[in-house]
C-alpha positions in Angstrom: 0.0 0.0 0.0 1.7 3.6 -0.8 2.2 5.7 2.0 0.0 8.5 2.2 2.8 10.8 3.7 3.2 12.3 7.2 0.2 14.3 9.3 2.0 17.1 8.2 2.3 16.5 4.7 -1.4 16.2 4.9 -2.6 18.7 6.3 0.0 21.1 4.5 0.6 19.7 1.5 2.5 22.4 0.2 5.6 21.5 2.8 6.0 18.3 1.4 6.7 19.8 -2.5 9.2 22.3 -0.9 10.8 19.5 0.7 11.0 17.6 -2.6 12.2 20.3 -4.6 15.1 20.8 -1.9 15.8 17.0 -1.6 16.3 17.4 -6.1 18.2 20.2 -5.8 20.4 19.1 -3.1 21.0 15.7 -4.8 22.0 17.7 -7.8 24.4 20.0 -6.5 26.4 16.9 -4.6 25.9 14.4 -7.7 24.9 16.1 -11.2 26.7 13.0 -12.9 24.4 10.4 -11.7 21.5 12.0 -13.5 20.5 10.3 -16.7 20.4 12.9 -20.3 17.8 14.3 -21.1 17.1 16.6 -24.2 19.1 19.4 -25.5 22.4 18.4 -24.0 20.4 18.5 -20.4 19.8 15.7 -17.4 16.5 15.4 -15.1 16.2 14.8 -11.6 12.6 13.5 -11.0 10.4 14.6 -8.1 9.2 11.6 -5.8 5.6 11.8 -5.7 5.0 14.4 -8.1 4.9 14.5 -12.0 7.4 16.8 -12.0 11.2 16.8 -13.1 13.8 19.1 -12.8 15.8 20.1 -16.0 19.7 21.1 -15.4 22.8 21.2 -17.7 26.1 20.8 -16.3 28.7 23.1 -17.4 32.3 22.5 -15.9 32.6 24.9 -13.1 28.8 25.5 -12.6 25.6 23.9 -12.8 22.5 25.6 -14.8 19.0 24.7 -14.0 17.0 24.9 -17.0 13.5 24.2 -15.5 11.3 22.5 -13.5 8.9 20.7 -15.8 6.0 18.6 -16.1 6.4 15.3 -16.9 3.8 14.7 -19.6 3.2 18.3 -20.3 5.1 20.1 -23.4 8.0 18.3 -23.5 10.8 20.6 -24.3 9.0 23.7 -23.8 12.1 25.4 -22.3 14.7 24.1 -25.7 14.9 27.7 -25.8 16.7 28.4 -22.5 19.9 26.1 -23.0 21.3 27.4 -26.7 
């Protein structure tokens, strides 16, 4: 059975996407090569629990993030942000 999340993630929902997006973005700063490519020359981090992924190129002394994107929405939608 999935797990429906904490009593505060329930009754604030909103604390628990914060706390996702932080988890990403922290996991990207430490690790940006254990993301998979993406499109454009970009990788994603996805969001646990929400259809969302977060769109980043790494460049060699900084990282860029692109976007954070739905996952079944207008794919690509941001191309124009990483020429």
């Amino acid at each position: 059975m999935p797990s429906r999340g904490t009593a505060e993630e329930i009754r604030r929902p909103h604390l628990s996407s914060a706390l996702k997006w932080n988890q990403a973005v922290e996991k990207i700063c430490e690790h940006p090569a254990s993301f998979p490519p993406y499109l454009y020359g970009t990788q994603k981090c996805l969001l646990k629990k929400f259809p969302y992924l977060v769109v980043f190129r790494e460049y060699r002394d900084h990282l860029f993030l692109v976007a954070v994107a739905h996952g079944r929405r207008e794919p690509g939608y941001w191309r124009k942000r990483v020429r």
